[in-house]
N, C-alpha and C positions, 0 to 999 in steps of 0.2 A: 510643592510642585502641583499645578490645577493639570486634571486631567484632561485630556486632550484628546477625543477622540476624527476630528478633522483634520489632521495635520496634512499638511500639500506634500505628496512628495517632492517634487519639485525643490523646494526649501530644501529639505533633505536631502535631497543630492548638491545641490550649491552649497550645503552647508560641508558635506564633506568635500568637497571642489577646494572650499576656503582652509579646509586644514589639511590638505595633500599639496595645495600650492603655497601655504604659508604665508599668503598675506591676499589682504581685499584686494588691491591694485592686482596683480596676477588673477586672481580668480574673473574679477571681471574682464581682464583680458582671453582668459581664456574662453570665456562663457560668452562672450561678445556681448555684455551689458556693461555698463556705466558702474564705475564705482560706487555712485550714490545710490546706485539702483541693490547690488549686490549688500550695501548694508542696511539700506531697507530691509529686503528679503531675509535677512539676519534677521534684524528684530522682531519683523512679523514673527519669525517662527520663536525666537525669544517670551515673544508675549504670548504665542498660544500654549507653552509648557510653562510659563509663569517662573522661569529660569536664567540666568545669564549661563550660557554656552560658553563664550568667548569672553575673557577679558583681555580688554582693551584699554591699552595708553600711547601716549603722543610713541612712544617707540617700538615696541610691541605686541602681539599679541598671543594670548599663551589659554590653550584650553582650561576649562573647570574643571571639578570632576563631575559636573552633571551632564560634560559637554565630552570626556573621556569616554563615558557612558555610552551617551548616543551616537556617537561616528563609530565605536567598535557596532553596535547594533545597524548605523547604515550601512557600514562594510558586507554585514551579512546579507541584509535585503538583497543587495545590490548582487552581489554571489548567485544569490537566490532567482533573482529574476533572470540574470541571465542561461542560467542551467533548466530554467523553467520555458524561454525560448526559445532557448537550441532543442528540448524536450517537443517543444510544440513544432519546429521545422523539421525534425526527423520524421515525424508522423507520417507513414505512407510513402515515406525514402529507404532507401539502402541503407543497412546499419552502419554510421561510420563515426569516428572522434577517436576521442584517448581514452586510457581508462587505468587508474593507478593502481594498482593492486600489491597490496603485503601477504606475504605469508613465513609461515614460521619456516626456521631451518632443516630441520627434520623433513617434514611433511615436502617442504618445497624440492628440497633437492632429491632424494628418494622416491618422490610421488608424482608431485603437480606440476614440477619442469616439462616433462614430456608434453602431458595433459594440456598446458599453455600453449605450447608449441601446436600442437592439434586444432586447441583455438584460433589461432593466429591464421594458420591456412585455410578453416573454412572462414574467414573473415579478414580478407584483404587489407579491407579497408577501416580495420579498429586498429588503431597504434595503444600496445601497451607499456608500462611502462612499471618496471616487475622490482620489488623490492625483496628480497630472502633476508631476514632476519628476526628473533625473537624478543625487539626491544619495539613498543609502540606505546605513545600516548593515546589523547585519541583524538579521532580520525582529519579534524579539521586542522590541527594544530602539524601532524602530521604529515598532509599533505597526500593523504590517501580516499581513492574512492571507496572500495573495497577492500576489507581484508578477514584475513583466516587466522581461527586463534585457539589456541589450544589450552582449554583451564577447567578447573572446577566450581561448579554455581557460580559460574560468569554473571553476575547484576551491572548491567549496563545498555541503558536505553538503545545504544547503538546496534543492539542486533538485532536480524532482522532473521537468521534460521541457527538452531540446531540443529546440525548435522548429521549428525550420530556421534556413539560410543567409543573412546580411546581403550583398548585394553593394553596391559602391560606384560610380559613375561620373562618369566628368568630363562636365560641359554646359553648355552658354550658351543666349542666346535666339536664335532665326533672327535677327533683328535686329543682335545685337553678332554673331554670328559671319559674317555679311556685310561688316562695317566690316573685320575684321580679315584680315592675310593667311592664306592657306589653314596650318592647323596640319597636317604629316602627321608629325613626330615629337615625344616629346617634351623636346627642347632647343630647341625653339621656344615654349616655354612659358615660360621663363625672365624673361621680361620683362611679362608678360600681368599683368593685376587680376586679385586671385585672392580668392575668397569660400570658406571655412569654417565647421564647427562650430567653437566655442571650445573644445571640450575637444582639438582637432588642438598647441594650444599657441600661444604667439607664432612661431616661426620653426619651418617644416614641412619635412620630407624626405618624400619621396613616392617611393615607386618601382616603375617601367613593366616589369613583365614581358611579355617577348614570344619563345614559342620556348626557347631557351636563356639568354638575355640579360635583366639586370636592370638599369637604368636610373635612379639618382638623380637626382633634382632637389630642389634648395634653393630655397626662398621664405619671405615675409612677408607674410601673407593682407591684403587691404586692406580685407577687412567678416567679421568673425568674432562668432556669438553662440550662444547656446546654446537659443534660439527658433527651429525650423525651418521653422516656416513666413513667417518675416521672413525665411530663409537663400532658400526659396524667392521672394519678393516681390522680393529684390535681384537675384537673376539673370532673373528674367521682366522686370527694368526696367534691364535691359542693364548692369550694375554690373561685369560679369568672368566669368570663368569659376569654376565653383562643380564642389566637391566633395560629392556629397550622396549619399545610399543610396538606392537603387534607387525602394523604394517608398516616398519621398517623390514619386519626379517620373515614373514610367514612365508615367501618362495621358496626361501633357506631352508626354512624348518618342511615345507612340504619335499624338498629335497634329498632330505638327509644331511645338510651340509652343517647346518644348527642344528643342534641336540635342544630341547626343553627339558629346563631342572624343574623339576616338582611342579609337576603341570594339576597335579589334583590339587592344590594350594591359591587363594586369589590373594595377589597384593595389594596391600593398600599404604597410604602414609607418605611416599613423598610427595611434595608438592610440586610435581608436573604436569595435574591436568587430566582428567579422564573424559572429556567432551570438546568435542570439534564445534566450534560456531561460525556462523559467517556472520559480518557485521561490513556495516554501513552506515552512515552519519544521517541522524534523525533532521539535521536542518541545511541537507543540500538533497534537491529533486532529484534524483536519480536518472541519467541517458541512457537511453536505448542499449548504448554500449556496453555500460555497466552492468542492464539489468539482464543484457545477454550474455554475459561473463560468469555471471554471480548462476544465474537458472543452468548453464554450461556445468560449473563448478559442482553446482547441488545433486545434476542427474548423474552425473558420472563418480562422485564419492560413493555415492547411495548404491550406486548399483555392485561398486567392488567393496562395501566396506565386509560385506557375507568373507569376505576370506582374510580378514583382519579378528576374525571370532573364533576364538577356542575349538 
């Protein structure tokens, strides 16, 4: 393939015209040129990538894969330019459009449902359009502007803050942890109900730093789900002792309502995630909309997350 560094847009969008309408007659009806004009326009742009895009016979015509290539690549432009004009007409207007947003289930329903809602009425005029759940590819394929993600050494180009720190802690209710004998290490946990996210797995290692010392323990959660605030309702109805994030239960725990087990102890080990990230897709321009959801999102974690820490 000859590199090409003049290529007409123009071609480029006829050429995607010609494989969303599926055949030249169509596309030149659509574009208001001539048939013979539109397969012109093909081969100019054929000869300037030194490629056949399209083959063609008397019946007919079926992309290459150099031509699969390049329509997924104008697809994007075209994405592009238009997120890049709506970008340029917001300029010195009222913030208004859609704005997709994911976030995890935990976080969402516990924390940033309210928090949305808050957005929504200082901002009339953004339609959002809210996904809670903790499954995402990424973002384009998804069909997300924005989203919130909760992992550990997250490596992916798509984000654009860290947020802060996830901590995690062990608790029960004042109730179960009266019944049970006093925990002060933990090898005495070994035998205990034990309550989970599901994403922790079927059979958990967990382990107790303290000082120098790291401390495994094996288990098999006896109430695991991927709903956290059902993760929450089972430990407030004395179900076991529950592994949960901070800022699911720390009202609780500032209440007395949660007990913390072995709070002098840090965990570590399951693979749930100790860092909050915002992410956003490195090849769509970012709206007004978005970028006032996303800056919304960052000032107000930031400022509660002080009561999510030990």
């Amino acid at each position: 393939m000859k590199f090409a560094n003049n290529l007409d847009w123009s071609r480029l969008q006829l050429f995607a015209l010609i494989v969303e309408s599926g055949s030249m007659a169509q596309a030149a009806r659509d574009s208001g040129m001539t048939r013979a004009n539109v397969s012109h326009q093909l081969k100019m742009l054929e000869t300037a990538l030194g490629v056949e895009l399209i083959h063609r016979t008397t019946r007919k015509h079926a992309l290459t894969p150099a031509g699969q290539i390049l329509f997924q690549h104008v697809l994007k432009m075209q994405q592009e330019s238009r997120e890049a004009f709506t970008a340029i007409d917001e300029l010195g207007k009222q913030i208004r459009g859609e704005v997709r947003v994911r976030m995890p289930t935990g976080l969402g329903h516990l924390y940033l449902a309210p928090l949305l809602l808050d957005f929504a009425r200082e901002h009339p005029e953004i339609r959002l359009r809210v996904n809670i759940n903790d499954h995402i590819a990424d973002l384009i394929s998804s069909d997300v502007d924005i989203a919130l993600k909760i992992a550990t050494n997250l490596k992916t180009t798509e984000i654009v803050s860290e947020i802060g720190h996830i901590q995690w802690c062990l608790c029960a209710s004042a109730a179960y942890f009266q019944t049970i004998r006093r925990v002060e290490t933990p090898e005495q946990l070994t035998q205990k109900a034990w309550i989970t996210p599901a994403a922790f797995g079927k059979e958990v290692t967990l382990h107790f730093g303290r000082y120098d010392q790291s401390i495994p323990i094996k288990f098999v959660p006896r109430l695991q789900s991927g709903d956290y605030p059902f993760l929450v309702q089972s430990v407030q109805a004395s179900m076991g002792i529950a592994v949960l994030p901070r800022y699911a239960i720390w009202e609780k725990l500032q209440s007395g309502e949660l007990v913390e087990v072995l709070p002098h102890y840090q965990i570590s080990g399951a693979d749930a995630g100790n860092s909050l990230y915002l992410m956003a897709s490195r090849g769509r321009y970012p709206s007004l909309a978005a970028q006032a959801l996303s800056d919304f999102i960052i000032r107000h974690l930031q400022a509660h997350m002080k009561d999510w820490s030990a």
